[in-house]
PDB file of N, H, CA, C and O in Angstrom:
ATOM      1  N   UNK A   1      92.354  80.904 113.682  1.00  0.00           N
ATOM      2  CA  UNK A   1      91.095  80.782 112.964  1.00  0.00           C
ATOM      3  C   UNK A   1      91.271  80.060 111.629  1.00  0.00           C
ATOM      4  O   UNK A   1      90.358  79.367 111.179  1.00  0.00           O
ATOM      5  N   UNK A   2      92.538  80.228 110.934  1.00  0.00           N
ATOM      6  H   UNK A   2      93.279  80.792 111.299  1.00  0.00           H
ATOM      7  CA  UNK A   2      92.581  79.878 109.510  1.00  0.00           C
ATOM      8  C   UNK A   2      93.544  78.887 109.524  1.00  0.00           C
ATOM      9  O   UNK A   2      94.059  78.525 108.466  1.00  0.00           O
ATOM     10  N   UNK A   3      93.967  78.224 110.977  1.00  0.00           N
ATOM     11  H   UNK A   3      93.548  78.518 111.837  1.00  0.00           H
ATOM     12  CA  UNK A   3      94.754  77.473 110.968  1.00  0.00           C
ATOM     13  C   UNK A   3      94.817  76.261 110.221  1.00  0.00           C
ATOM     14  O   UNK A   3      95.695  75.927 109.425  1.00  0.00           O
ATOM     15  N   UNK A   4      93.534  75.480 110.648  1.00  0.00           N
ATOM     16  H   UNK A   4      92.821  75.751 111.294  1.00  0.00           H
ATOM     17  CA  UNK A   4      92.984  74.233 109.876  1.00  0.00           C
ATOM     18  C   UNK A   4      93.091  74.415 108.123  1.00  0.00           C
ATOM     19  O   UNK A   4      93.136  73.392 107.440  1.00  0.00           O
ATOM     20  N   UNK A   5      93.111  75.107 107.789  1.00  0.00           N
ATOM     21  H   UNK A   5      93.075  75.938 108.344  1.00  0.00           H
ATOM     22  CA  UNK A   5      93.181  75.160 106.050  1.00  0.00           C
ATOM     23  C   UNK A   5      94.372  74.606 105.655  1.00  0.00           C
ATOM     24  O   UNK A   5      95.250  74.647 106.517  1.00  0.00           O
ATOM     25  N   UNK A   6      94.705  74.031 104.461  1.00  0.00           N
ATOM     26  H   UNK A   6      93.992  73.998 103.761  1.00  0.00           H
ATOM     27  CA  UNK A   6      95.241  73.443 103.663  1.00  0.00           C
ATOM     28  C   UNK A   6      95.859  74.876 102.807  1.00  0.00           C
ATOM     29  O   UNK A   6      95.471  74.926 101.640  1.00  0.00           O
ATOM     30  N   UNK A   7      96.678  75.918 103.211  1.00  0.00           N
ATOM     31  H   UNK A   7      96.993  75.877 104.159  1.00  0.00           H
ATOM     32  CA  UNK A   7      97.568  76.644 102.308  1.00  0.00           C
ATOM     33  C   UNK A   7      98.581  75.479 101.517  1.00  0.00           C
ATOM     34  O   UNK A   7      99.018  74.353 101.753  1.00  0.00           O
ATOM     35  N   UNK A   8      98.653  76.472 100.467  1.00  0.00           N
ATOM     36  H   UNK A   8      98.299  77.387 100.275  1.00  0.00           H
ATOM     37  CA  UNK A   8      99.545  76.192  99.292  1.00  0.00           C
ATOM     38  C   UNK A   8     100.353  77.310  98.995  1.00  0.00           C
ATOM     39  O   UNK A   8      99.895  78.452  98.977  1.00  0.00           O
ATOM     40  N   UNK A   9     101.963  76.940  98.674  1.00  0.00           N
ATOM     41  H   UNK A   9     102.335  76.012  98.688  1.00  0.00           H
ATOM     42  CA  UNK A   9     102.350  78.360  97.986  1.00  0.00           C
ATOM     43  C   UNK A   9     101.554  78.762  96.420  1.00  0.00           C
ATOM     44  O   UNK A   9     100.952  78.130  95.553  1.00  0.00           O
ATOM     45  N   UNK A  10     101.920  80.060  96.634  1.00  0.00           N
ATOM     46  H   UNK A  10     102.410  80.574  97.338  1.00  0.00           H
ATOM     47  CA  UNK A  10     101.429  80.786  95.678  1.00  0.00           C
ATOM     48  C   UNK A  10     102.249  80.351  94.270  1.00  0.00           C
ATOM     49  O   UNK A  10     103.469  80.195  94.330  1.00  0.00           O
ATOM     50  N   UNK A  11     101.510  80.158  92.968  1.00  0.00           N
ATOM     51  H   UNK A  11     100.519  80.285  92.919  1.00  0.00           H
ATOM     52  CA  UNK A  11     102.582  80.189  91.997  1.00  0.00           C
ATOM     53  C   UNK A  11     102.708  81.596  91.105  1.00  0.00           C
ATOM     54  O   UNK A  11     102.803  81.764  89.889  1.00  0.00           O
ATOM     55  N   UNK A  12     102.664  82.653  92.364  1.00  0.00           N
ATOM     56  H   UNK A  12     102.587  82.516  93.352  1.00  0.00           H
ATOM     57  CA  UNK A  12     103.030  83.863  91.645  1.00  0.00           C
ATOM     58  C   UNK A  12     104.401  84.282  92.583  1.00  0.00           C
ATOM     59  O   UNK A  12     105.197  85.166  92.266  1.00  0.00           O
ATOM     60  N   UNK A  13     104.497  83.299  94.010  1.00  0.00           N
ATOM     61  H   UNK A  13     103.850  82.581  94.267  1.00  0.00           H
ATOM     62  CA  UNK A  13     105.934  83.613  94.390  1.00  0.00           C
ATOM     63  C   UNK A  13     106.753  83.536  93.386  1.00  0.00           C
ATOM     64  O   UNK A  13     106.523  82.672  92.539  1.00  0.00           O
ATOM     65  N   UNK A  14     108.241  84.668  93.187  1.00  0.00           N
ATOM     66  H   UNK A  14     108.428  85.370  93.875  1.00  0.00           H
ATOM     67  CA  UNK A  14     109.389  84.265  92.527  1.00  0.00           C
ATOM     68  C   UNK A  14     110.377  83.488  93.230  1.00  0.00           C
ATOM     69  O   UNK A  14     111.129  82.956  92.414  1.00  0.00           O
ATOM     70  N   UNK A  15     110.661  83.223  94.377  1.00  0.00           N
ATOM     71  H   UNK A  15     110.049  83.655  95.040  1.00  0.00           H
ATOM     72  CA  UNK A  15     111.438  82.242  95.223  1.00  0.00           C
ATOM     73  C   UNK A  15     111.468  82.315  96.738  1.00  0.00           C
ATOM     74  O   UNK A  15     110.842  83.340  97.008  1.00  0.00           O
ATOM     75  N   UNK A  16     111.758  81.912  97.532  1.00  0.00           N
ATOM     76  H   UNK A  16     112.266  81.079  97.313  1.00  0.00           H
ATOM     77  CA  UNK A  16     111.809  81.457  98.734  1.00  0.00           C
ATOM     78  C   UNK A  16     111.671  82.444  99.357  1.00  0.00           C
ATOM     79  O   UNK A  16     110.710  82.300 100.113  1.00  0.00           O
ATOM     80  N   UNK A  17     112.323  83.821  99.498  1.00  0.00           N
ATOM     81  H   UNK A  17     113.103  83.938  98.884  1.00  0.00           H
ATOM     82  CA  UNK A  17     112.228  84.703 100.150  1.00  0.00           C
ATOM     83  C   UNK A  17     111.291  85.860 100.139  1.00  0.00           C
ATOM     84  O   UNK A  17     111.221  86.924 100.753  1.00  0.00           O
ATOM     85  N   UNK A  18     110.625  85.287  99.253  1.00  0.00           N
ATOM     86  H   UNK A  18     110.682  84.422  98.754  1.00  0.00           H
ATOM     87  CA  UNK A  18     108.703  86.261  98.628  1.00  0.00           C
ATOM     88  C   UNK A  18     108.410  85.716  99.036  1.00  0.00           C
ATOM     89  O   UNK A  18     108.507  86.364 100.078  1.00  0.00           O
ATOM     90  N   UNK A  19     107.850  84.532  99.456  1.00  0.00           N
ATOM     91  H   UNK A  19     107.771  84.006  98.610  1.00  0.00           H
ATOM     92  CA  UNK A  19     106.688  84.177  99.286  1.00  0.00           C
ATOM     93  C   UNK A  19     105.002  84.132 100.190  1.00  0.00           C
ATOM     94  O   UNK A  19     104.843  84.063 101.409  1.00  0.00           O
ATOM     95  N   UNK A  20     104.244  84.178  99.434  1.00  0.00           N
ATOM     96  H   UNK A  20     104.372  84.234  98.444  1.00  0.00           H
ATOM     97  CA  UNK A  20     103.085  83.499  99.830  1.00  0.00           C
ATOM     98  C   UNK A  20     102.175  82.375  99.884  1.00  0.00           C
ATOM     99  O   UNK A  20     102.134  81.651  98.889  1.00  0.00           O
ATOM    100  N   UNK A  21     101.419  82.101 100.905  1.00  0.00           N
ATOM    101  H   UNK A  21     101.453  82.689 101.712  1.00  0.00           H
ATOM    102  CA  UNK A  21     100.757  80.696 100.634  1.00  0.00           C
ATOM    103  C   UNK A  21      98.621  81.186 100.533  1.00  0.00           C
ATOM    104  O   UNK A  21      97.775  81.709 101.259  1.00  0.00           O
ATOM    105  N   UNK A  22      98.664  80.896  99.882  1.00  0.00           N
ATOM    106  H   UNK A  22      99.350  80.471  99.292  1.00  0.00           H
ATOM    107  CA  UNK A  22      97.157  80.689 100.008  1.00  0.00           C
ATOM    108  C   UNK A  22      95.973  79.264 100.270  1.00  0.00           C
ATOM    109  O   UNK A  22      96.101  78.147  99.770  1.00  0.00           O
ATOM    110  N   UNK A  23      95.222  79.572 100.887  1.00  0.00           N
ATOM    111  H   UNK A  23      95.118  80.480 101.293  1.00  0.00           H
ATOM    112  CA  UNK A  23      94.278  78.690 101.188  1.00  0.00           C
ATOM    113  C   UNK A  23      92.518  78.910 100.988  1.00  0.00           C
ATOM    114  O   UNK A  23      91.983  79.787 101.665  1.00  0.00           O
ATOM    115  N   UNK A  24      91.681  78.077 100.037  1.00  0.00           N
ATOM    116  H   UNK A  24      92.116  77.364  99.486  1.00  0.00           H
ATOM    117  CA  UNK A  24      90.509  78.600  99.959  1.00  0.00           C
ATOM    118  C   UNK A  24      89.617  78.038 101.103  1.00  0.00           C
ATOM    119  O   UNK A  24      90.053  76.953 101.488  1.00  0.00           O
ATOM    120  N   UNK A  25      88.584  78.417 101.712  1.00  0.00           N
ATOM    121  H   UNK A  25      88.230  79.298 101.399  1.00  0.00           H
ATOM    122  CA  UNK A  25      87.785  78.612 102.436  1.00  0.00           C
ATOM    123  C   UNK A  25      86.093  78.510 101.339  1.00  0.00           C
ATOM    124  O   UNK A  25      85.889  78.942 100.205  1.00  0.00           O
ATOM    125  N   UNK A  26      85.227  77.816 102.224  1.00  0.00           N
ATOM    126  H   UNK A  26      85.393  77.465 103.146  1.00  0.00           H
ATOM    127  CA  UNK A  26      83.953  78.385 101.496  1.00  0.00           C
ATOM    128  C   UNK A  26      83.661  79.989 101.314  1.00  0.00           C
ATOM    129  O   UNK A  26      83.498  80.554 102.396  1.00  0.00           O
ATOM    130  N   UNK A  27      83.586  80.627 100.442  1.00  0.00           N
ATOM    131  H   UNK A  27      83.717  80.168  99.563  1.00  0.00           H
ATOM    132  CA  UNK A  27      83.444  81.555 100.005  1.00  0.00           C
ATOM    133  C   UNK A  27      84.393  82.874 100.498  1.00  0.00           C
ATOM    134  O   UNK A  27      84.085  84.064 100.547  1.00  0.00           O
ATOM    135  N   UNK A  28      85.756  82.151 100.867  1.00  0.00           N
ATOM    136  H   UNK A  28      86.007  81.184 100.827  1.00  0.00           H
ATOM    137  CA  UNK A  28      86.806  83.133 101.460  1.00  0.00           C
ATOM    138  C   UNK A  28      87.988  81.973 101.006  1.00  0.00           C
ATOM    139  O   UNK A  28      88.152  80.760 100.869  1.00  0.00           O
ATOM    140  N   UNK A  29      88.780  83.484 100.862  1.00  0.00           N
ATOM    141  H   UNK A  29      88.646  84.469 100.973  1.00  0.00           H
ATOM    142  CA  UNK A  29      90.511  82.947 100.561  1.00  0.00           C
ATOM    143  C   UNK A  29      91.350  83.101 101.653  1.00  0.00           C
ATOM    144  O   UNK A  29      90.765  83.566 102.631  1.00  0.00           O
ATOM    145  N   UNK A  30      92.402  82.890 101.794  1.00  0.00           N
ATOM    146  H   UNK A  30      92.878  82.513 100.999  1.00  0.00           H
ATOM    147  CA  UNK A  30      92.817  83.679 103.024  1.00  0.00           C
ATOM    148  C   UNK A  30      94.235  83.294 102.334  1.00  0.00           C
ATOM    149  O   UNK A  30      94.519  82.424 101.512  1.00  0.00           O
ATOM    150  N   UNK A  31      95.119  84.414 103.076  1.00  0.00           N
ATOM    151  H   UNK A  31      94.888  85.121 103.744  1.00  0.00           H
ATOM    152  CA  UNK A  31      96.379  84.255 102.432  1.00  0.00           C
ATOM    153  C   UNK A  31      97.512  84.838 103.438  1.00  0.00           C
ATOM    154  O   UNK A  31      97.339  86.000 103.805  1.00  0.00           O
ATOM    155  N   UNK A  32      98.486  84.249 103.851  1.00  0.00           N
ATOM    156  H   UNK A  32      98.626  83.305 103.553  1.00  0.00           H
ATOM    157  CA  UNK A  32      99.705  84.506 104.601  1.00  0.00           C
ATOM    158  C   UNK A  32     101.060  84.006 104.255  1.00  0.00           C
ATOM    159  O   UNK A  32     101.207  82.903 103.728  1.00  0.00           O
ATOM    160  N   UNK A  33     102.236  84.935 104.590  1.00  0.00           N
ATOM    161  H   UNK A  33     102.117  85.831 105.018  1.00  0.00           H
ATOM    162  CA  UNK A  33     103.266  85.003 104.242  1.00  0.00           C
ATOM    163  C   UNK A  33     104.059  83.488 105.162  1.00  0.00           C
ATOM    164  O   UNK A  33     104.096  83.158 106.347  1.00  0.00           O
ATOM    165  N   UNK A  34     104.687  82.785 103.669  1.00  0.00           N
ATOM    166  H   UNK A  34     104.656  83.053 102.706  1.00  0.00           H
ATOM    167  CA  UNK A  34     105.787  82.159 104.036  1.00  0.00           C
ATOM    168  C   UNK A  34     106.475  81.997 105.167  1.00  0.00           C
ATOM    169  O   UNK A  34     106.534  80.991 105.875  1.00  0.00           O
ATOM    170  N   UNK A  35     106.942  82.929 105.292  1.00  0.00           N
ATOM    171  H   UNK A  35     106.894  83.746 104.717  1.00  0.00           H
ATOM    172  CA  UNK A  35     108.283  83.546 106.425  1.00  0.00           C
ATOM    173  C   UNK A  35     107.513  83.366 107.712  1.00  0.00           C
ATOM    174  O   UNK A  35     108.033  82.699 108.606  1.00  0.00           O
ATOM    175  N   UNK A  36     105.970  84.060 107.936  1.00  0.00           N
ATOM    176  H   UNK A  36     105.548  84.603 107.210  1.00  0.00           H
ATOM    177  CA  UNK A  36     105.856  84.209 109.478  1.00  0.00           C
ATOM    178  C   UNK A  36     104.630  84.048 109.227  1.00  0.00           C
ATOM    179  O   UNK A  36     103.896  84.990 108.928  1.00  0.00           O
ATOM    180  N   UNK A  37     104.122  82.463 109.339  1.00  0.00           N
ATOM    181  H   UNK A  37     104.718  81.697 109.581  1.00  0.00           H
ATOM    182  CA  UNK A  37     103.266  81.524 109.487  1.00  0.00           C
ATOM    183  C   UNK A  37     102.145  82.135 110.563  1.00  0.00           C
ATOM    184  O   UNK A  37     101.043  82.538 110.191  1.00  0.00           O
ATOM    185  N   UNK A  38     102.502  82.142 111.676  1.00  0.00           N
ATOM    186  H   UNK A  38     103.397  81.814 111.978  1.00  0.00           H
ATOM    187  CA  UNK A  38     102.289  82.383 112.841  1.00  0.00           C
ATOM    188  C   UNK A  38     101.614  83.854 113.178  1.00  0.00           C
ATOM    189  O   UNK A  38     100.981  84.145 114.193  1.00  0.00           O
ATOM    190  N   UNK A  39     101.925  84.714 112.031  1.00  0.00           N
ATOM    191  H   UNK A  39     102.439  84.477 111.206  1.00  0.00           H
ATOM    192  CA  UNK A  39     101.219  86.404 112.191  1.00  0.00           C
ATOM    193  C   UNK A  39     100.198  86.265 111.274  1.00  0.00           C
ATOM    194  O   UNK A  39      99.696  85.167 111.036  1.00  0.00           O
ATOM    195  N   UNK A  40      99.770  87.522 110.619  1.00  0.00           N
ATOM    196  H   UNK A  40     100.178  88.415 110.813  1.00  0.00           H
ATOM    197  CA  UNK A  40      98.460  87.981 110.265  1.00  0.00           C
ATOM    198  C   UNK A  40      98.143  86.872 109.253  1.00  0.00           C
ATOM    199  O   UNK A  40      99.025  86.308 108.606  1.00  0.00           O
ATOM    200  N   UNK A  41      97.120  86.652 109.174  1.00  0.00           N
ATOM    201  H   UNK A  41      96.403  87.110 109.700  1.00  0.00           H
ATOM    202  CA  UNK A  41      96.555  86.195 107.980  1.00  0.00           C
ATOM    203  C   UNK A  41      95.728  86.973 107.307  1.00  0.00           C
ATOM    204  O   UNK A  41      94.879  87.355 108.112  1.00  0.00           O
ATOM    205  N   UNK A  42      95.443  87.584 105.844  1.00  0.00           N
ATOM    206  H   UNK A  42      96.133  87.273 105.191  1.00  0.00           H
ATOM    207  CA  UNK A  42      94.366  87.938 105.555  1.00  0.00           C
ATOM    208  C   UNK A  42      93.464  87.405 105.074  1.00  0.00           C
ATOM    209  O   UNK A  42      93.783  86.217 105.066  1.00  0.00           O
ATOM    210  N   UNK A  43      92.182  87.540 104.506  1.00  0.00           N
ATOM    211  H   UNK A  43      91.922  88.506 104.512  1.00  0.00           H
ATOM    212  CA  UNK A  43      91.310  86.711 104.166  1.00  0.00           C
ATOM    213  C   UNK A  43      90.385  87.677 103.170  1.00  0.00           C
ATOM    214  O   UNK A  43      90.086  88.825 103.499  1.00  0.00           O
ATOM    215  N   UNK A  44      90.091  87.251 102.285  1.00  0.00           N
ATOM    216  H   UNK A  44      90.333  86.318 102.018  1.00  0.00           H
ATOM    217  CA  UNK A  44      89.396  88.119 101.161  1.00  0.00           C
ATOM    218  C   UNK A  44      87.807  87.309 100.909  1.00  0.00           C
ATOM    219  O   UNK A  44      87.518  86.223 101.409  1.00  0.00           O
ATOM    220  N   UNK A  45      87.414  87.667 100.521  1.00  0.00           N
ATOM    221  H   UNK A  45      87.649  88.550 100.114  1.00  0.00           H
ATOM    222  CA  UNK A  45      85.547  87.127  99.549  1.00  0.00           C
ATOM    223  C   UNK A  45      86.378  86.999  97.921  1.00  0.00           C
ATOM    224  O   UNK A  45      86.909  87.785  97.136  1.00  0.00           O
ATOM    225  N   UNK A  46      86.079  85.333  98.002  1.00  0.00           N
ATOM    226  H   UNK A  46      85.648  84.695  98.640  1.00  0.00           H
ATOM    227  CA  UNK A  46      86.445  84.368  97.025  1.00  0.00           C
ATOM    228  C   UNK A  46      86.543  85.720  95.723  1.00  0.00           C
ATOM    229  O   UNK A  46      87.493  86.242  95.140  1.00  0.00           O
ATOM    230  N   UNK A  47      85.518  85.853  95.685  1.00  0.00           N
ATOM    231  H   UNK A  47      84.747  85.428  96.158  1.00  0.00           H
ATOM    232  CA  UNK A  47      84.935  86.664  94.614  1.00  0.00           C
ATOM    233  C   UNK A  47      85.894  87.641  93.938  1.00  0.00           C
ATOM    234  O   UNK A  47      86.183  87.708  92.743  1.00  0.00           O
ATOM    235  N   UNK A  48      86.368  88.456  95.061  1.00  0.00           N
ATOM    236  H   UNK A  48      86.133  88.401  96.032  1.00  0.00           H
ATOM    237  CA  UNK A  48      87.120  89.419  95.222  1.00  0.00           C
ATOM    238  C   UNK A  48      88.604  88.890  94.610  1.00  0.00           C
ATOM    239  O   UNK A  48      89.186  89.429  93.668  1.00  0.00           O
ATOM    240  N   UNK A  49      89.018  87.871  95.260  1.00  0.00           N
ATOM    241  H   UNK A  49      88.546  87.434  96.025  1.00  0.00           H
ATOM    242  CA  UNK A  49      90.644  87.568  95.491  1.00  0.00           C
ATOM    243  C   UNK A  49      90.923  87.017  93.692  1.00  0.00           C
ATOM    244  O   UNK A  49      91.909  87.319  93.020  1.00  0.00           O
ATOM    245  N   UNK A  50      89.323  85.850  93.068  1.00  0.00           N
ATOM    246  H   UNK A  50      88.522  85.605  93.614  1.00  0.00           H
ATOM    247  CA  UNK A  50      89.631  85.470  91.768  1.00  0.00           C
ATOM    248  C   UNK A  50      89.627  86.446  90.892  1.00  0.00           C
ATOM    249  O   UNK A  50      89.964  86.071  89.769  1.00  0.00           O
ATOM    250  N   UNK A  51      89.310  87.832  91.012  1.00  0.00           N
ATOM    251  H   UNK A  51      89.037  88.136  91.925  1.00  0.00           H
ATOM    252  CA  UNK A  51      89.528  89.170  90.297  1.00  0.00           C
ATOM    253  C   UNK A  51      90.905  89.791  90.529  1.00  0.00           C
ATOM    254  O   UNK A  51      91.423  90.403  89.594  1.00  0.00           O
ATOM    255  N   UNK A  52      91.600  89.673  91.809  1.00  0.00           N
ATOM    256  H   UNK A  52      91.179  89.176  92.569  1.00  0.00           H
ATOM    257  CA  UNK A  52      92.516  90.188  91.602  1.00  0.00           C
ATOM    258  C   UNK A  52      93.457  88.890  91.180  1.00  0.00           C
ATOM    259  O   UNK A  52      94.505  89.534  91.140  1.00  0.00           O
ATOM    260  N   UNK A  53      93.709  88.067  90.970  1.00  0.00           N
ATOM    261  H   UNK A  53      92.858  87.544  91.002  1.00  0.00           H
ATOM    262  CA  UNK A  53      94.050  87.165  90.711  1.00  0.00           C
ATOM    263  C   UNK A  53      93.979  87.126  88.566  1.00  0.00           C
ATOM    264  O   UNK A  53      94.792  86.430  87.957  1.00  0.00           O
ATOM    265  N   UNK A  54      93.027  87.877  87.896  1.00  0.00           N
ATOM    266  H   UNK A  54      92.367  88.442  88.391  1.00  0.00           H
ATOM    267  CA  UNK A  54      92.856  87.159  87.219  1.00  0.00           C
ATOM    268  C   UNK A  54      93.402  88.794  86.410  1.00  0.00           C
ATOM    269  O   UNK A  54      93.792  88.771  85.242  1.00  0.00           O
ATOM    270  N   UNK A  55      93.342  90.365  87.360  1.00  0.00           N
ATOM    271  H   UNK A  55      93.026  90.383  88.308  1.00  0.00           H
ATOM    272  CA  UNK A  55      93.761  90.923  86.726  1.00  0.00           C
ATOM    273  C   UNK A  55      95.385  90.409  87.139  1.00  0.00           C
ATOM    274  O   UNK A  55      96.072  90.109  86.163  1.00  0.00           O
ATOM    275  N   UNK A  56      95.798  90.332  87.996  1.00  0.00           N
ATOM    276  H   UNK A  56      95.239  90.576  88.789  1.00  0.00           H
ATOM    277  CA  UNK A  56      97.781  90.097  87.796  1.00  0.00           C
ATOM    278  C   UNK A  56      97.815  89.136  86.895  1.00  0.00           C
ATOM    279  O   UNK A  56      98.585  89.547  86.027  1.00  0.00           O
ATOM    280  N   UNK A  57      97.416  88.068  86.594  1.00  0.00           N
ATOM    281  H   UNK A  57      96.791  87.734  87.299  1.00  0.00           H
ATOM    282  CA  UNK A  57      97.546  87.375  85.331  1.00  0.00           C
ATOM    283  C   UNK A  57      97.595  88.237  83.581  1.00  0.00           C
ATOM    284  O   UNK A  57      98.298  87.871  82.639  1.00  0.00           O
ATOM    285  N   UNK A  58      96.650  89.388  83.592  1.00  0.00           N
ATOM    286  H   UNK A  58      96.079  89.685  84.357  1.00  0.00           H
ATOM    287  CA  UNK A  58      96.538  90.071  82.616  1.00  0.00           C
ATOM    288  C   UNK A  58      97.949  91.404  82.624  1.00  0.00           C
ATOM    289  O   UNK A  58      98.474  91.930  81.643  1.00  0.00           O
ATOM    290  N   UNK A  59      98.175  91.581  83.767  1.00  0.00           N
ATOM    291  H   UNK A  59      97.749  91.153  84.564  1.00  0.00           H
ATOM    292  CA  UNK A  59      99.237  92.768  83.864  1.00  0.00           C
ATOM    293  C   UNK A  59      98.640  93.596  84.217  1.00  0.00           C
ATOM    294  O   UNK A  59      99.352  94.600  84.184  1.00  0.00           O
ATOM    295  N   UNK A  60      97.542  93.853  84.620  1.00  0.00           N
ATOM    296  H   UNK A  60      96.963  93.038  84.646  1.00  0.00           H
ATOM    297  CA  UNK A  60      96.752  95.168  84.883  1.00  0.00           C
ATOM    298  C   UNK A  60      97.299  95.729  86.324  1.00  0.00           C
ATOM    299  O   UNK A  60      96.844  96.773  86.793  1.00  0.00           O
TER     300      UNK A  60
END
């Protein structure tokens, strides 16, 4: 389903063996692990993901 998207790694991975990639969607994010492309993807409401996004930036 989320194949077609354009993921990017995350620049909150610390190196190769964390990581995540994310990809935005109209009004959805979706986000899956590095390592195993091929399994789950999750997918959040934009809304949602730039909040948690903006508290790990703060440390919260």
């Amino acid at each position: 389903m989320y194949s077609s998207l354009n993921f990017r790694k995350s620049s909150y991975s610390a190196n190769d063996s964390a990581c995540v990639e994310v990809a935005d969607a109209p009004g959805v994010s979706a986000v899956r692990d590095t390592q195993n492309r091929d399994q789950v993807t999750l997918a959040f409401p934009s809304k949602e993901w730039r909040a948690m996004v903006t508290s790990a930036r703060r440390g919260v």
